[in-house]
Structure formats: structure tokens, C-alpha cells
PDB file with SEQRES, HELIX, SHEET and CRYST1 records, atoms N, CA, C and O in Angstrom:
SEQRES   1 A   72  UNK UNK UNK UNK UNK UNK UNK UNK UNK UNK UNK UNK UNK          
SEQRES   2 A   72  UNK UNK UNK UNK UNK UNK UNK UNK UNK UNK UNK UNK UNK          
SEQRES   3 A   72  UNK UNK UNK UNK UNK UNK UNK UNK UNK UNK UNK UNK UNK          
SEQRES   4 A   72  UNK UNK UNK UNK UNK UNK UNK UNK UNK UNK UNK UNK UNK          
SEQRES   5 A   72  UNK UNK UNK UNK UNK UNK UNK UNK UNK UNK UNK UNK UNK          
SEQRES   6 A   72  UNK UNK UNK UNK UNK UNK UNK                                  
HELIX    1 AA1 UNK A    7  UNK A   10  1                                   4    
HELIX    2 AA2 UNK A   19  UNK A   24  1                                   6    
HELIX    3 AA3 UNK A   30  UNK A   33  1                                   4    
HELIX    4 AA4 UNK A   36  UNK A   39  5                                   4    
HELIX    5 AA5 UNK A   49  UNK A   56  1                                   8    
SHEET    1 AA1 2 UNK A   2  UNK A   4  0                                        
SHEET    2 AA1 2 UNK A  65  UNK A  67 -1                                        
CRYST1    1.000    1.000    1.000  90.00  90.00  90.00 P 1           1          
ATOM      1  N   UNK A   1      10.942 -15.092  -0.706  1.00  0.00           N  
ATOM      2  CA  UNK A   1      10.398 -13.884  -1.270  1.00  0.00           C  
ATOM      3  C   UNK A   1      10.674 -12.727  -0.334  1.00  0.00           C  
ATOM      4  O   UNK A   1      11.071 -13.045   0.787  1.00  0.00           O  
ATOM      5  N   UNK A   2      10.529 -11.422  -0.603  1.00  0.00           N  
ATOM      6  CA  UNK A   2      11.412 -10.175  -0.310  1.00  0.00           C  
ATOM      7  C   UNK A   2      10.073  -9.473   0.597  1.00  0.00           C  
ATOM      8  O   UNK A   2       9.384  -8.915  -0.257  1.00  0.00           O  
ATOM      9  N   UNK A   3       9.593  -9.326   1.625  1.00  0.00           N  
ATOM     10  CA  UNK A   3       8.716  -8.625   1.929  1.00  0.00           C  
ATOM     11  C   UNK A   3       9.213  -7.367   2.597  1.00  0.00           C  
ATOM     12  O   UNK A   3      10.277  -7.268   3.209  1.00  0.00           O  
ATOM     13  N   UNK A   4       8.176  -6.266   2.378  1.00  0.00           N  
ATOM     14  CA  UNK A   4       8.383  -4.639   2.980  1.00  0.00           C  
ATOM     15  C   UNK A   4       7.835  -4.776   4.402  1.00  0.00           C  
ATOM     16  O   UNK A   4       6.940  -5.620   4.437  1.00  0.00           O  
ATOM     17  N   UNK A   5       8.082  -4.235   5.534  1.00  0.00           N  
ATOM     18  CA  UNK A   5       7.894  -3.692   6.908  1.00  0.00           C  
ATOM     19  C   UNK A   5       8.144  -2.251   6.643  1.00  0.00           C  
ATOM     20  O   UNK A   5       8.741  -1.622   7.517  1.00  0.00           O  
ATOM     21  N   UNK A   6       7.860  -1.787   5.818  1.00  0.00           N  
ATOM     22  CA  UNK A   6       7.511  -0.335   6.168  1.00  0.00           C  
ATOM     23  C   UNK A   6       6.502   0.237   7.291  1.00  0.00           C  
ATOM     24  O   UNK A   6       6.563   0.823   8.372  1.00  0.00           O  
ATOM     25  N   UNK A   7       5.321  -0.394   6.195  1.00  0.00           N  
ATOM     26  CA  UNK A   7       3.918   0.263   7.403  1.00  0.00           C  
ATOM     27  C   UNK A   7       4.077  -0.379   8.707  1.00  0.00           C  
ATOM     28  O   UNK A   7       3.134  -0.060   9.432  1.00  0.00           O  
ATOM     29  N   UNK A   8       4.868  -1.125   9.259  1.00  0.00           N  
ATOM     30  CA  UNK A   8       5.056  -1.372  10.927  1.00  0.00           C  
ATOM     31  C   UNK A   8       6.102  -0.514  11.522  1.00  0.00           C  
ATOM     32  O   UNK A   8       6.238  -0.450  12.744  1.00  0.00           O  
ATOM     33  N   UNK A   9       6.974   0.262  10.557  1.00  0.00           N  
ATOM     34  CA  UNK A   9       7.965   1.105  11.050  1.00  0.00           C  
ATOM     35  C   UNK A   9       7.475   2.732  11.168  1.00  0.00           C  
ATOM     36  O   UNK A   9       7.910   3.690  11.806  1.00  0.00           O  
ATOM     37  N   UNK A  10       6.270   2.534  10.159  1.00  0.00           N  
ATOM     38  CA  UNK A  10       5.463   3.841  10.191  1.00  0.00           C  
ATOM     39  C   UNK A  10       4.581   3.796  11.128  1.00  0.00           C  
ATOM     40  O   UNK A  10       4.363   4.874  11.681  1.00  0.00           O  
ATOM     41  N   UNK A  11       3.930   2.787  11.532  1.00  0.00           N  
ATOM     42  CA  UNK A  11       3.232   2.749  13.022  1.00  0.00           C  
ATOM     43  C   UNK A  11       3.725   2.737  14.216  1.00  0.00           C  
ATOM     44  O   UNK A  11       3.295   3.265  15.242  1.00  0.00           O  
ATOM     45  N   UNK A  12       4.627   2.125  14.039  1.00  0.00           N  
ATOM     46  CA  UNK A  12       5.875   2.345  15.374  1.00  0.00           C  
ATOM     47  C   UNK A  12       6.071   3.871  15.891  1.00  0.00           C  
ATOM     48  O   UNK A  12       5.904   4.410  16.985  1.00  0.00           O  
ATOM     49  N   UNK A  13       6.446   4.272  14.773  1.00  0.00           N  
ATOM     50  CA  UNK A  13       6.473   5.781  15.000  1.00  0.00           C  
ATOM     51  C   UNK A  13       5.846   7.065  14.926  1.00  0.00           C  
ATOM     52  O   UNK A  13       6.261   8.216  15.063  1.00  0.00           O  
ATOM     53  N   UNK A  14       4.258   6.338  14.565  1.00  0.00           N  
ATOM     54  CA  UNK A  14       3.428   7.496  14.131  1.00  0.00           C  
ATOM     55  C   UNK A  14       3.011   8.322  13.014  1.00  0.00           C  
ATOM     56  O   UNK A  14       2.100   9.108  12.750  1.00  0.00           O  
ATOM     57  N   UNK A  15       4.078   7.813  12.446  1.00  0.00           N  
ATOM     58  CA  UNK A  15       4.313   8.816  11.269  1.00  0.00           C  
ATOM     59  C   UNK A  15       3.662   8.290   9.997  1.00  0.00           C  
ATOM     60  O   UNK A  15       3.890   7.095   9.813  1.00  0.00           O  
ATOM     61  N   UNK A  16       2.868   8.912   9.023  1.00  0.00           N  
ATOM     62  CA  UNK A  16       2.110   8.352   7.892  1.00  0.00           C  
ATOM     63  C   UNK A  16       3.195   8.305   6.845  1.00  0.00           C  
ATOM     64  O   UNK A  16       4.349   8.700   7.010  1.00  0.00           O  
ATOM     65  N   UNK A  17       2.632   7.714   5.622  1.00  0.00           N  
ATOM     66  CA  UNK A  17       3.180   7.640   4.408  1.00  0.00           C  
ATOM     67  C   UNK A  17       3.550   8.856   3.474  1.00  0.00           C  
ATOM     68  O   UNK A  17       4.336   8.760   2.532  1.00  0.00           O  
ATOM     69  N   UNK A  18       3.024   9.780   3.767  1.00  0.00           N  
ATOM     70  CA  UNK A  18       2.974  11.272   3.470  1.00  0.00           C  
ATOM     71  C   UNK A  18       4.296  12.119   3.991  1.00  0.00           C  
ATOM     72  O   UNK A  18       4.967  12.870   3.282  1.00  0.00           O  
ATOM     73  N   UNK A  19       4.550  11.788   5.578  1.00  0.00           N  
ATOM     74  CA  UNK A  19       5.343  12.292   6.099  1.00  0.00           C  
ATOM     75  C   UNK A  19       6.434  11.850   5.524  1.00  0.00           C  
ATOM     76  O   UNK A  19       7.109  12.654   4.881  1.00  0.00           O  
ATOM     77  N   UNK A  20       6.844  10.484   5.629  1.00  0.00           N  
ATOM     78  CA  UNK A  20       7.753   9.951   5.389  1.00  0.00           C  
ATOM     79  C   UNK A  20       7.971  10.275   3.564  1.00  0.00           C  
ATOM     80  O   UNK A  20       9.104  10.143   3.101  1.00  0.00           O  
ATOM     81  N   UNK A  21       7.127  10.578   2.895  1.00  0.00           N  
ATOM     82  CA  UNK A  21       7.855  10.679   1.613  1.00  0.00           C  
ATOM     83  C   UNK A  21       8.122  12.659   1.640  1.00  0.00           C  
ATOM     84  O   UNK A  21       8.695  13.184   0.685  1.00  0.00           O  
ATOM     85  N   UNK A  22       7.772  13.253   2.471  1.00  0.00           N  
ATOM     86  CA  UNK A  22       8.008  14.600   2.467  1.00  0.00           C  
ATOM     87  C   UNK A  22       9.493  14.494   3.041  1.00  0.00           C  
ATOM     88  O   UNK A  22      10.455  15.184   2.704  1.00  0.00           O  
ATOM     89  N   UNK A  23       9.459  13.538   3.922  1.00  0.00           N  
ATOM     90  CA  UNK A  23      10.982  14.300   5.260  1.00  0.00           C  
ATOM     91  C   UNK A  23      12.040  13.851   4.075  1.00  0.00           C  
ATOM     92  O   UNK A  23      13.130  14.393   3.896  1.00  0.00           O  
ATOM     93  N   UNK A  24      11.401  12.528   3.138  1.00  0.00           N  
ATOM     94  CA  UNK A  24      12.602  11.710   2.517  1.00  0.00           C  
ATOM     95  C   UNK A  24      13.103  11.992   1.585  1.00  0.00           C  
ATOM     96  O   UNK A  24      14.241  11.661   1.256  1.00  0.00           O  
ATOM     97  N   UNK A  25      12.126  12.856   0.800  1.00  0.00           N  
ATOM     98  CA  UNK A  25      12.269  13.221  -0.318  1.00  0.00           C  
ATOM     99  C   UNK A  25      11.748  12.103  -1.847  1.00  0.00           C  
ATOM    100  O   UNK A  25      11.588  12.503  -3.000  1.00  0.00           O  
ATOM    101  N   UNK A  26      11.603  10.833  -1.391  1.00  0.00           N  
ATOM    102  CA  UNK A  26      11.028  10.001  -2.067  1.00  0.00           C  
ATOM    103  C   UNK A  26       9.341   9.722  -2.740  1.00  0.00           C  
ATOM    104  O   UNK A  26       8.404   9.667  -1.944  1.00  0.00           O  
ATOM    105  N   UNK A  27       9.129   9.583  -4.036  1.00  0.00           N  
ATOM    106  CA  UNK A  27       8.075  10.108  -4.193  1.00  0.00           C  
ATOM    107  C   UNK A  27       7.338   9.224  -3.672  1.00  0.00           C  
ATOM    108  O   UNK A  27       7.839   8.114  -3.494  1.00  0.00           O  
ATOM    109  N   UNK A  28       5.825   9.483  -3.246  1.00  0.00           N  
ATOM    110  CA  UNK A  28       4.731   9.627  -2.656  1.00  0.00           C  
ATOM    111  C   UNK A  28       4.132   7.940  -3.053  1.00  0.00           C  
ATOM    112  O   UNK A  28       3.842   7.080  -2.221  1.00  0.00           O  
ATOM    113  N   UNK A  29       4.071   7.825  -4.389  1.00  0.00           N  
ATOM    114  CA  UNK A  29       3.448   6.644  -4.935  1.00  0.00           C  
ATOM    115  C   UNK A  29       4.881   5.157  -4.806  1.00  0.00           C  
ATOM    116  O   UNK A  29       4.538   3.978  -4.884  1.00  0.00           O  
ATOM    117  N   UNK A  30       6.569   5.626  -4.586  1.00  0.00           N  
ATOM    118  CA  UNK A  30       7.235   4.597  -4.004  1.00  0.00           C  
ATOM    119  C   UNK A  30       6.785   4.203  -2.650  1.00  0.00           C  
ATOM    120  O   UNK A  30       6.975   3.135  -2.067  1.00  0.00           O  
ATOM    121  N   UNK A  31       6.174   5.224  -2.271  1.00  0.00           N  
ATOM    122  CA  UNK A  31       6.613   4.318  -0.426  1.00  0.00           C  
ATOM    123  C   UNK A  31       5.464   4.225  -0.671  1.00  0.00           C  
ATOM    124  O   UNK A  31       5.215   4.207   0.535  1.00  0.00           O  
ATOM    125  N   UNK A  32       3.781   4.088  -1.443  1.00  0.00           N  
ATOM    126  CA  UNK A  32       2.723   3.643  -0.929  1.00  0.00           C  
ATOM    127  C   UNK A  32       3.109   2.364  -1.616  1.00  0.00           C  
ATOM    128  O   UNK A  32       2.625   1.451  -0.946  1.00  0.00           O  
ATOM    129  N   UNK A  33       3.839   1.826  -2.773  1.00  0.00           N  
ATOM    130  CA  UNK A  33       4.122   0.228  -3.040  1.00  0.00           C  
ATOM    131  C   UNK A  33       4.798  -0.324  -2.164  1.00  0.00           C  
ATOM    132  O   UNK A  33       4.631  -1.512  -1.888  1.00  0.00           O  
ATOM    133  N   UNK A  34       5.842   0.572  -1.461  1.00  0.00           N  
ATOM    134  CA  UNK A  34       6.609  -0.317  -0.310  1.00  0.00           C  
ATOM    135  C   UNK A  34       5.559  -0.967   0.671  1.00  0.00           C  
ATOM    136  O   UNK A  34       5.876  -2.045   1.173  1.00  0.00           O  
ATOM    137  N   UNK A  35       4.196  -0.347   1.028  1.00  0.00           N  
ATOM    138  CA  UNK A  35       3.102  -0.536   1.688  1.00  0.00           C  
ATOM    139  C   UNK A  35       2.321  -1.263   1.382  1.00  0.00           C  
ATOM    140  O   UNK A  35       2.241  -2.288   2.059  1.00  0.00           O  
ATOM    141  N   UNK A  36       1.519  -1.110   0.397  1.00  0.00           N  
ATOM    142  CA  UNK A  36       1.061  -1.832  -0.673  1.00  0.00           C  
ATOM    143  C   UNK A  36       1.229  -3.223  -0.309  1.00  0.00           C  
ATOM    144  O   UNK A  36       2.404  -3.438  -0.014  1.00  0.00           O  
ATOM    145  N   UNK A  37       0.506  -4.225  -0.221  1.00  0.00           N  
ATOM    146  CA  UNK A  37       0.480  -6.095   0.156  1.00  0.00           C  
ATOM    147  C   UNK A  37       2.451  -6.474   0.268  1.00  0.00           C  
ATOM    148  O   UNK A  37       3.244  -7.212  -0.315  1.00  0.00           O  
ATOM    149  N   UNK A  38       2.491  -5.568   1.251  1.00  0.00           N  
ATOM    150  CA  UNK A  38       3.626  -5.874   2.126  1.00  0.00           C  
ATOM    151  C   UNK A  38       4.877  -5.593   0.890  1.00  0.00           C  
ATOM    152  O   UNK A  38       5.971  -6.158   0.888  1.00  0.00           O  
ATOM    153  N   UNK A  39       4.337  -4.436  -0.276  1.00  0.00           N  
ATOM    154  CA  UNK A  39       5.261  -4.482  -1.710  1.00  0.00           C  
ATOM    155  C   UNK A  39       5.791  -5.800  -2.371  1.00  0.00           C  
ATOM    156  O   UNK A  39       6.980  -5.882  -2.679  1.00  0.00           O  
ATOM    157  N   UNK A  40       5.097  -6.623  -2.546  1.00  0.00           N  
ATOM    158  CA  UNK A  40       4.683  -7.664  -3.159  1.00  0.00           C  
ATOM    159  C   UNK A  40       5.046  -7.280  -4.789  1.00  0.00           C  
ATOM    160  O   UNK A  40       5.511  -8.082  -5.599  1.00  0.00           O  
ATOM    161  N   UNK A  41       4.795  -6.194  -4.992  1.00  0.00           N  
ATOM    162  CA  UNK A  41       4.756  -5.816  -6.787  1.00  0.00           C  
ATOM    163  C   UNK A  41       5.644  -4.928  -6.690  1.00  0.00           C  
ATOM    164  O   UNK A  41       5.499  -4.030  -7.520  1.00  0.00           O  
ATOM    165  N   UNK A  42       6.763  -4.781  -5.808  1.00  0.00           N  
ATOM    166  CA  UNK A  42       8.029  -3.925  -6.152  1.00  0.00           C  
ATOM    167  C   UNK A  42       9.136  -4.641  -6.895  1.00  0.00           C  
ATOM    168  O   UNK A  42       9.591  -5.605  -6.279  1.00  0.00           O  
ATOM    169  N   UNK A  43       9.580  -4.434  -7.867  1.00  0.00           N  
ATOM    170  CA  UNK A  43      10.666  -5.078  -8.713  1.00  0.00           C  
ATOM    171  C   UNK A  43      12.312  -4.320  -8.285  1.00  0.00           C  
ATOM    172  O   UNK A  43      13.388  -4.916  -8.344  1.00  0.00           O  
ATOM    173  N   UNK A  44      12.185  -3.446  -8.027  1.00  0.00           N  
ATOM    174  CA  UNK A  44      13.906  -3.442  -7.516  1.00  0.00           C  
ATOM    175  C   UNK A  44      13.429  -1.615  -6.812  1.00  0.00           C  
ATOM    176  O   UNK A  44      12.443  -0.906  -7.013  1.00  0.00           O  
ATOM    177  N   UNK A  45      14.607  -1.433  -6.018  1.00  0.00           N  
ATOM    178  CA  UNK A  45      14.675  -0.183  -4.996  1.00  0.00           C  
ATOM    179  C   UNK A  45      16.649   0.140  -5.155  1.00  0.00           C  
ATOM    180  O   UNK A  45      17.538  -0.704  -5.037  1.00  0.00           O  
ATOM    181  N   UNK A  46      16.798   1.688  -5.458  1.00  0.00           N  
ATOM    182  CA  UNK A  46      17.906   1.885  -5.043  1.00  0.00           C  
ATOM    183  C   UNK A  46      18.446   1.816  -3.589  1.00  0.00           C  
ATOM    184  O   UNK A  46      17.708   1.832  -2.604  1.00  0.00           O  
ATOM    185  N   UNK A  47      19.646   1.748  -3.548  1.00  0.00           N  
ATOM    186  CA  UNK A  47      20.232   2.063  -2.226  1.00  0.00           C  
ATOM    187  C   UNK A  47      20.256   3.437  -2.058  1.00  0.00           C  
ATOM    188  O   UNK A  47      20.730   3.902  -1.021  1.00  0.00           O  
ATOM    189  N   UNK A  48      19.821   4.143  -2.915  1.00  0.00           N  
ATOM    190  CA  UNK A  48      19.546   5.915  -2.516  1.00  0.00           C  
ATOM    191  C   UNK A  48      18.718   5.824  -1.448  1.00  0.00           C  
ATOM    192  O   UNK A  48      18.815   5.973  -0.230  1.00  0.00           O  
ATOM    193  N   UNK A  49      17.808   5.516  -2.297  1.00  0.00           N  
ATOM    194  CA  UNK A  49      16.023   5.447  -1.691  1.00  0.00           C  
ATOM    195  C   UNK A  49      16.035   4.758  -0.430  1.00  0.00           C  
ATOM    196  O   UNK A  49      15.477   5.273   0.539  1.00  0.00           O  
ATOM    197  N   UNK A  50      16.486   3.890  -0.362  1.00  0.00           N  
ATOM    198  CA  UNK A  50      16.439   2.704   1.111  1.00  0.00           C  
ATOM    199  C   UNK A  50      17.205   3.744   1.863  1.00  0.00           C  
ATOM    200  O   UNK A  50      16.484   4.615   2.348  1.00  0.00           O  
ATOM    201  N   UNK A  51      18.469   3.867   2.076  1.00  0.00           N  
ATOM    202  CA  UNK A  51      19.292   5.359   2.688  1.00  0.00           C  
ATOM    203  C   UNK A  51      18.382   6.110   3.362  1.00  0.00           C  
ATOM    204  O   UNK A  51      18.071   6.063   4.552  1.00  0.00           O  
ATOM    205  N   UNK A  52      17.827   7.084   2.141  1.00  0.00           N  
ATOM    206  CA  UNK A  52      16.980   8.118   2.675  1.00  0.00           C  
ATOM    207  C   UNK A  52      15.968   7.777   3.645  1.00  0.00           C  
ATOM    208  O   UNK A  52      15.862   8.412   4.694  1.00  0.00           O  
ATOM    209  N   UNK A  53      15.088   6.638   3.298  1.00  0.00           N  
ATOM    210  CA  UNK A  53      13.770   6.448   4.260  1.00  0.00           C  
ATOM    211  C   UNK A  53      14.427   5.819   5.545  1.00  0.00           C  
ATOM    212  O   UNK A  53      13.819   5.928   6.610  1.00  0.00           O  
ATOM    213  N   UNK A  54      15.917   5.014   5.490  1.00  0.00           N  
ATOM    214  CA  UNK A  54      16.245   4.596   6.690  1.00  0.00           C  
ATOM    215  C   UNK A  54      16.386   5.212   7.671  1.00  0.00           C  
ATOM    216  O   UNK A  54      16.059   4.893   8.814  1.00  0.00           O  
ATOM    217  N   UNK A  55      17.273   6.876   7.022  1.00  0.00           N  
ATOM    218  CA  UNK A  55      17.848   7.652   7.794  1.00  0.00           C  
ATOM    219  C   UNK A  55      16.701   8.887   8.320  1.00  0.00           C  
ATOM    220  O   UNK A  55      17.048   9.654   9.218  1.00  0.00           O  
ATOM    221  N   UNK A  56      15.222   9.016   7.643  1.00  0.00           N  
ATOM    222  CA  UNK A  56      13.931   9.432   8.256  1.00  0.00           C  
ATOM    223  C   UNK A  56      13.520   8.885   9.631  1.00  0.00           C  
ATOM    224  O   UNK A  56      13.322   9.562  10.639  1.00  0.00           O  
ATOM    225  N   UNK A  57      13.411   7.345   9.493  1.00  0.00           N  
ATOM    226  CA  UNK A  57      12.978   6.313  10.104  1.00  0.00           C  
ATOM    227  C   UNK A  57      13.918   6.128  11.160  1.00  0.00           C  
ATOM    228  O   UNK A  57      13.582   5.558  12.198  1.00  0.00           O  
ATOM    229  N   UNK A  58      14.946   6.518  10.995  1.00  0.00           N  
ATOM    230  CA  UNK A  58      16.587   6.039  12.447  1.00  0.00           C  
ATOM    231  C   UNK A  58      16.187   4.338  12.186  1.00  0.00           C  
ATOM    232  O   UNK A  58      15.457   3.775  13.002  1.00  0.00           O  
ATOM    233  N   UNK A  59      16.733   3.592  10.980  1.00  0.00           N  
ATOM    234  CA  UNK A  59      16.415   2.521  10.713  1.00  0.00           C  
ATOM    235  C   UNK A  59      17.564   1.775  10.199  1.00  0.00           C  
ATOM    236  O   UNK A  59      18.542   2.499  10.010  1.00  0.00           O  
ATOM    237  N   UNK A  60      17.718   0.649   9.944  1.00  0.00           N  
ATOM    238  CA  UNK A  60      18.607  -0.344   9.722  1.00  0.00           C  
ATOM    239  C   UNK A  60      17.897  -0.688   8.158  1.00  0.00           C  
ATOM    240  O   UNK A  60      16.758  -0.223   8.102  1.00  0.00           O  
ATOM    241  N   UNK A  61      18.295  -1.348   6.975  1.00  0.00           N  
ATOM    242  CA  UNK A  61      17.747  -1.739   6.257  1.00  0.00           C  
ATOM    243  C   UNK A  61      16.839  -2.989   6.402  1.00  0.00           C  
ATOM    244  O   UNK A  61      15.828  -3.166   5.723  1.00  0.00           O  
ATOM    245  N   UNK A  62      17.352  -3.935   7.463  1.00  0.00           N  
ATOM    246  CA  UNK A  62      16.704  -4.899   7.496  1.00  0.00           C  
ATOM    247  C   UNK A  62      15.897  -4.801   8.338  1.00  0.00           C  
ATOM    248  O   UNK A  62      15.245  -5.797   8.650  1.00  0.00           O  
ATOM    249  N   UNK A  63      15.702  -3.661   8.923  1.00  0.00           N  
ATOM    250  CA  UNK A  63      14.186  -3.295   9.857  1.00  0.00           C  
ATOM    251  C   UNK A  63      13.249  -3.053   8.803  1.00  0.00           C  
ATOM    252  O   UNK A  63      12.066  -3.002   9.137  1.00  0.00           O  
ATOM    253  N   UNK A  64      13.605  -2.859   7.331  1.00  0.00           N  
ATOM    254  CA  UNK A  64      12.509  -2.796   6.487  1.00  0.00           C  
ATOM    255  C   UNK A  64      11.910  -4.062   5.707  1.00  0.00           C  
ATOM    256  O   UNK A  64      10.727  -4.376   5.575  1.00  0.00           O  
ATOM    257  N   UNK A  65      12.983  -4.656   5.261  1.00  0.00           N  
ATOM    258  CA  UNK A  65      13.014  -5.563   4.399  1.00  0.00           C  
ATOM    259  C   UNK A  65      13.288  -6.599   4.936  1.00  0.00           C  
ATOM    260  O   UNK A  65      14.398  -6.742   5.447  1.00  0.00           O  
ATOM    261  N   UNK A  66      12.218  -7.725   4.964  1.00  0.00           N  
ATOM    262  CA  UNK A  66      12.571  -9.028   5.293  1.00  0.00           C  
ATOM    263  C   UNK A  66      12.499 -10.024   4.394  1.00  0.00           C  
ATOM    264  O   UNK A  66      12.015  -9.618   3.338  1.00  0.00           O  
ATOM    265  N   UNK A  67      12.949 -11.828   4.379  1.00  0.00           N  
ATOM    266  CA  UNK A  67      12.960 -12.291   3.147  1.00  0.00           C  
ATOM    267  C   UNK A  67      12.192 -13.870   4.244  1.00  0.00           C  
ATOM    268  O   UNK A  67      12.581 -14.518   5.216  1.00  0.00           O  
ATOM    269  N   UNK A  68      10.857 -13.876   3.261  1.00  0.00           N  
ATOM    270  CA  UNK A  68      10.311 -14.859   3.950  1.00  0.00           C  
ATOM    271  C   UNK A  68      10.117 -16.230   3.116  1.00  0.00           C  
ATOM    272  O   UNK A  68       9.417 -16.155   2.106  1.00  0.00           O  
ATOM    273  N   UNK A  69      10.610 -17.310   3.416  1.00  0.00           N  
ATOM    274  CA  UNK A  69      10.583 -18.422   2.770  1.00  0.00           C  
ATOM    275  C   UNK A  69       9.401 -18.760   1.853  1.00  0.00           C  
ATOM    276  O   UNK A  69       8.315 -18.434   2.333  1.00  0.00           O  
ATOM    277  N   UNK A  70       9.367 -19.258   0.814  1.00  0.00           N  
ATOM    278  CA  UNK A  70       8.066 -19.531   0.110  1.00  0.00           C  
ATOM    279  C   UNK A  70       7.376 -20.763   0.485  1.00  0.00           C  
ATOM    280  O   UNK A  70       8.044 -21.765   0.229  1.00  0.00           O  
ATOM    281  N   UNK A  71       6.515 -20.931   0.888  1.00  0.00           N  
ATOM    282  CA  UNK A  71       5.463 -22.028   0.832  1.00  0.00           C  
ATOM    283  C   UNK A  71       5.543 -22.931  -0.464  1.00  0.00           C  
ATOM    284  O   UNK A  71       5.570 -22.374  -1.562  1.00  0.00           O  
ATOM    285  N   UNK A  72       5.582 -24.270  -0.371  1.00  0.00           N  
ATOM    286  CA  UNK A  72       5.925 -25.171  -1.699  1.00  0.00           C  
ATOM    287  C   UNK A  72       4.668 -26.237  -0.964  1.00  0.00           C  
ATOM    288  O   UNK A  72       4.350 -27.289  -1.519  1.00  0.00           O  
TER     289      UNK A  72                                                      
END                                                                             
């Protein structure tokens, strides 16, 4: 399963969810689901969008997005 590290890249750096959708241009209620139970209920993200918040963040994509094995 696909989990978000946003809010550890936003603590890293200080910066709230607010900021980051102002500098990014991305709306306000995407990056609080990226946040949101680690975006658990996100169904798909452009590569616009990932771009933009990477290049806010000085980020790699996979500093956001990690893929964690499922429990069986």
C-alpha cells in the first residue's frame, strides 16, 4: 500500500500545510489528504502536483511517497 510522508517533510522544515499549498499553488484541501491518515483515501495524484510540492519542499518524490507492505 502507497503511504504519504508529507507531514514529516512539513515538520522537517517547519513549514505548515497552508504554506505549502500557497508557495505550490496546489489546493489547500489536496495536501490536507496527502496528510490526512498518512493519505490513506487518496486515489491517484498528478505528476504536476507531486513536481510542484517537490520543488517547494527541495524534495525527491520518494521523500514523499512510500509503499509499505500489507499485513496478511
Amino acid at each position: 500500500m502507497i503511504r504519504f510522508t508529507v507531514e514529516e517533510a512539513l515538520n522537517a522544515r517547519g513549514m505548515s500545510m497552508y504554506a505549502l499549498a500557497k508557495e505550490s499553488g496546489v489546493r489547500p484541501n489536496t495536501i490536507s489528504q496527502w496528510v490526512t491518515k498518512d493519505g490513506v483515501d487518496v486515489k491517484s495524484i498528478t505528476v504536476d502536483t507531486l513536481d510542484r510540492v517537490c520543488t517547494v519542499l527541495k524534495c525527491q518524490p520518494g521523500d514523499l511517497i512510500k509503499h509499505i507492505e500489507d499485513e496478511k
